[in-house]
C-alpha positions as CSV (number, residue, x, y, z in Angstrom):
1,X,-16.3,8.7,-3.3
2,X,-15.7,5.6,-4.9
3,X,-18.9,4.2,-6.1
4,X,-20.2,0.8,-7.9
5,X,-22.1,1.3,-11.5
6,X,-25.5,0.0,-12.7
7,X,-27.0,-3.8,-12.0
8,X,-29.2,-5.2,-14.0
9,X,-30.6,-8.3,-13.4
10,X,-30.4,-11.4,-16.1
11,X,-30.2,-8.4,-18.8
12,X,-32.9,-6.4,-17.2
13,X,-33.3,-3.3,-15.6
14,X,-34.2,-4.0,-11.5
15,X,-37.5,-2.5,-10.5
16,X,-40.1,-3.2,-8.0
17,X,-42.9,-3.4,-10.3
18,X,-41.0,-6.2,-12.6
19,X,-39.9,-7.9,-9.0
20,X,-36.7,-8.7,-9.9
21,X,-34.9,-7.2,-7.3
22,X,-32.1,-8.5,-5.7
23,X,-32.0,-9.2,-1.8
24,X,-28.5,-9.6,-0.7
25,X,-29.6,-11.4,2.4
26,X,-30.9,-14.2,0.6
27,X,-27.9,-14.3,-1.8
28,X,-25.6,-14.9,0.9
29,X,-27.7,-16.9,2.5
30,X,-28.1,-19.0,-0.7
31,X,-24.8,-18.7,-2.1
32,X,-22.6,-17.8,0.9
33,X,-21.0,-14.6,2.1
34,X,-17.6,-14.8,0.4
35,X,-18.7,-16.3,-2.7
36,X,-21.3,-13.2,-3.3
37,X,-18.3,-10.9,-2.0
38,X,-15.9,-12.4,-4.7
39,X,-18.5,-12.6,-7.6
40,X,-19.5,-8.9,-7.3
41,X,-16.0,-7.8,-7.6
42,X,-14.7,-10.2,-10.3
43,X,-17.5,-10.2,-12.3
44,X,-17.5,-6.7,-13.5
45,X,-14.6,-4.0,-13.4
46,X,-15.3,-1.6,-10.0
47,X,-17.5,1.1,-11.4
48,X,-18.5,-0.1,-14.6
49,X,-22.2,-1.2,-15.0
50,X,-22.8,-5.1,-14.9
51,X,-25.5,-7.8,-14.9
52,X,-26.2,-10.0,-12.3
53,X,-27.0,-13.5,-13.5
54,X,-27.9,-16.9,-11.3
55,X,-25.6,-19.1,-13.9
56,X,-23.3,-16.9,-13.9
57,X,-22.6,-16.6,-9.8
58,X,-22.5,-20.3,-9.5
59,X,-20.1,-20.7,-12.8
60,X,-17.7,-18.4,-10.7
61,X,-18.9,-20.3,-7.6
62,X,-18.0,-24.0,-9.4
63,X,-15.2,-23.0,-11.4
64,X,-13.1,-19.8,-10.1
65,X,-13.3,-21.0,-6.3
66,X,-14.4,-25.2,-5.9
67,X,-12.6,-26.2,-9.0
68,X,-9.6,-23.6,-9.1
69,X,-8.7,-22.6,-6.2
70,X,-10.9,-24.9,-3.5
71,X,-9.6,-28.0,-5.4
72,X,-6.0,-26.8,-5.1
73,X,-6.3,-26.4,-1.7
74,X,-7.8,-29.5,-1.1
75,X,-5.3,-31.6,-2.7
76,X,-2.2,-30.3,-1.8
77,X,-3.5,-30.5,2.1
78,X,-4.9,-34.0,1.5
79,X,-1.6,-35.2,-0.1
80,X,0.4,-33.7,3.0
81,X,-1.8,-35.4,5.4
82,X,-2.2,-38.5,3.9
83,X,1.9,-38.9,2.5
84,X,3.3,-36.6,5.0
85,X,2.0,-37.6,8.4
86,X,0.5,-34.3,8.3
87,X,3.4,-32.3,8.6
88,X,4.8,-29.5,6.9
89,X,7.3,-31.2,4.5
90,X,11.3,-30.7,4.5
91,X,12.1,-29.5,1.3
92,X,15.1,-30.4,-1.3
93,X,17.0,-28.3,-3.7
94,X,15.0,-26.4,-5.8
95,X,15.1,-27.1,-10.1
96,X,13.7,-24.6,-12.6
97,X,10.0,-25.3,-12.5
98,X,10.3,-25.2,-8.6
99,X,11.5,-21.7,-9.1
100,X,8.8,-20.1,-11.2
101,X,6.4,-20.9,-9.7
102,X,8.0,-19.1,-6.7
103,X,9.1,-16.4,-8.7
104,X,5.7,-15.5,-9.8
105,X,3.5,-15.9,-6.9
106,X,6.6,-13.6,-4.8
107,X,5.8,-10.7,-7.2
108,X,1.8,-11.1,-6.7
109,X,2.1,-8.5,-3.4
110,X,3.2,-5.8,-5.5
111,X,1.2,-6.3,-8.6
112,X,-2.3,-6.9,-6.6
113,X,-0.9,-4.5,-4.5
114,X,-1.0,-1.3,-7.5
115,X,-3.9,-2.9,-8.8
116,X,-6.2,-2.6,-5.5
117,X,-5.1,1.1,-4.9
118,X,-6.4,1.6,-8.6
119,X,-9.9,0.3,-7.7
120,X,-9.0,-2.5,-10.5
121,X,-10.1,-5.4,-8.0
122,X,-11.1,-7.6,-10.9
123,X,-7.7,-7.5,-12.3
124,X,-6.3,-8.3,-8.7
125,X,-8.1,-11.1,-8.5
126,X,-7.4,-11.7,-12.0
127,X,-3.6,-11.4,-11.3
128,X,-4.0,-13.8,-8.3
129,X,-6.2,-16.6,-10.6
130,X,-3.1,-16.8,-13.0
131,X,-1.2,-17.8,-10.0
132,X,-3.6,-20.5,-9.1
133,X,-3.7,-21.7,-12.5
134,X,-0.2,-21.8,-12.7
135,X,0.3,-23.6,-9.4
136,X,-2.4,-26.1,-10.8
137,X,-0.5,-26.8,-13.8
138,X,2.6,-27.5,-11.7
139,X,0.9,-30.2,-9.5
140,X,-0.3,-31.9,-12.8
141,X,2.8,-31.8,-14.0
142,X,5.1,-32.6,-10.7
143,X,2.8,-35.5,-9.9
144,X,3.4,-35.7,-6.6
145,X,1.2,-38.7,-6.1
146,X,3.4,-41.0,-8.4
147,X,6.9,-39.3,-6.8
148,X,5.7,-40.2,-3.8
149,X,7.4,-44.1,-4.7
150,X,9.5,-42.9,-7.1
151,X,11.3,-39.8,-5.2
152,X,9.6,-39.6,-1.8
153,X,12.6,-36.7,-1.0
154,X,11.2,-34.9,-4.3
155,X,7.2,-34.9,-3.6
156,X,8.2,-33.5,-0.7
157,X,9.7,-30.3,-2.3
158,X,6.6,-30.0,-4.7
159,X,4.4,-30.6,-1.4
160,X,6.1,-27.6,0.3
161,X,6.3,-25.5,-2.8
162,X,2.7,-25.6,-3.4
163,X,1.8,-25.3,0.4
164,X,3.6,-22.1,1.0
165,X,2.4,-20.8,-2.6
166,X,-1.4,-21.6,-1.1
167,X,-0.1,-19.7,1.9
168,X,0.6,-16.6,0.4
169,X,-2.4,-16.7,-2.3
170,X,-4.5,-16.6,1.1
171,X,-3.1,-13.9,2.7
172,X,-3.9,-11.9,-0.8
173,X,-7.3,-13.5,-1.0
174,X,-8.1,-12.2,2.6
175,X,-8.8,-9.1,1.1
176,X,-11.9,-10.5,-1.1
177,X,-12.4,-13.5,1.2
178,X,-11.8,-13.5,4.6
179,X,-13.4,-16.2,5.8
180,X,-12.5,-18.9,3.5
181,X,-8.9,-17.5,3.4
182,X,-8.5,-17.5,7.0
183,X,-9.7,-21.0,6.8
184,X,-7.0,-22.3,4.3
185,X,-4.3,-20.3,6.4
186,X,-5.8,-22.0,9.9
187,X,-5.8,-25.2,8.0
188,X,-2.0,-24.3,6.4
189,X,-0.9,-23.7,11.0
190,X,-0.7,-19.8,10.1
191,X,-0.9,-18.3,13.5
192,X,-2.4,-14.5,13.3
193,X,0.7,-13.0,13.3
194,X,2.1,-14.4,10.1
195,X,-0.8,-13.1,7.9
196,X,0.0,-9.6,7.2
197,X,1.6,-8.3,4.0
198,X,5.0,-8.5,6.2
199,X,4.5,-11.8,6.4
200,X,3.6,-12.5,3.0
201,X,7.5,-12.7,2.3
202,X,8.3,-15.6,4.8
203,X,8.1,-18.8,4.9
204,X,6.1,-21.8,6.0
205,X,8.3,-24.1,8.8
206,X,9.1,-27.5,8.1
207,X,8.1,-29.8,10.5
208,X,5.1,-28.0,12.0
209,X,2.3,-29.9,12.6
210,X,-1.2,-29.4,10.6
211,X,-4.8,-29.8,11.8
212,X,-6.8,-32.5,9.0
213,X,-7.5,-30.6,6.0
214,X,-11.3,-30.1,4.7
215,X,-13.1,-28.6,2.1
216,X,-13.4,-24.5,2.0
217,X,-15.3,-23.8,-1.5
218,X,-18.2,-26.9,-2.0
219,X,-19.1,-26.9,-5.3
220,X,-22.8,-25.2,-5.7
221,X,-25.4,-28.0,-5.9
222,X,-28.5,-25.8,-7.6
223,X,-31.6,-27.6,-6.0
């Protein structure tokens, strides 16, 4: 039996008579299913016993998912759409930076893969942000906005990198999320059949058309 640990609740021990228990219904329905789902199992290593904090839910909420992962997303869909006639971009020959960003988010299957049958899913998910970061970093630092006068053929080479990188960080993230990762793959043209692990190891077609992109991880507005 594989088993959770101990909540507390903002450093306190949950109780009926201090009424601070915690309903998930109104979580979910406050924060939303997949954020709660992704909180509880990146916040504190599975089976160790954790605390349950407001601030930090929506810090995971605003900065892991919105500003991370969301924003990535977001961007690299946007930037298709609008540069790209929405179409899945032909891409170039491939340069250094082009290749490890490939490199690494290829190998993420078997890591998250040894990690999940460990129980460790905060370090899958860990293993998975790294990727994001990375694939962040890249876009910063391929500019595709500025290449797209400069080097139209080259933006759309970082455009298709980054796409199929989101691709495959979905089909992972289906496993904590799988609502808002079947969302970023229905918004990617990922029919049902191509997000499996077997699939994880293809590629997105050129050409194919994609619906308009939109938002999958709003930032948390606290009211």
């Amino acid at each position: 039996v594989f088993a959770h640990g101990w909540w507390t609740n903002e450093g306190k021990k949950i109780s009926k008579s201090l009424g601070n228990v915690i309903d998930p219904t109104d979580m979910v329905e406050r924060f939303g299913v997949d954020q709660v789902r992704y909180f509880l199992l990146r916040e504190v290593p599975f089976g160790n016993d954790g605390d349950f904090s407001q601030k930090a839910m929506i810090n995971r909420i605003n900065g892991d998912l919105a500003n991370d992962y969301g924003n990535l997303a977001q961007r690299v869909l946007s930037m298709i759409a609008k540069n790209c006639n929405g179409l899945v971009p032909e891409p170039g020959p491939f340069n250094n930076d082009d290749d490890a960003l490939q490199n690494s988010t290829a190998a993420l299957l078997e890591i998250v893969r040894d990690q999940l049958d460990l129980q460790a899913f905060h370090e899958g998910l860990e293993s998975i942000w790294l990727v994001i970061r990375a694939a962040n970093i890249y876009i910063d630092l391929q500019a595709p906005w500025k290449l797209r006068n400069e080097d139209p053929d080259r933006m759309a080479t970082v455009l298709y990198i980054l796409a199929d990188t989101i691709r495959r960080l979905a089909i992972l993230t289906q496993a904590f999320m799988p609502t808002a990762s079947s969302q970023i793959l229905d918004q990617l043209g990922v029919a049902e059949g191509g997000r499996d692990f077997i699939a994880f190891n293809s590629a997105l077609v050129p050409g194919r058309h994609l619906p308009a992109p939109s938002g999958v991880f709003p930032r948390f507005q606290k009211v």
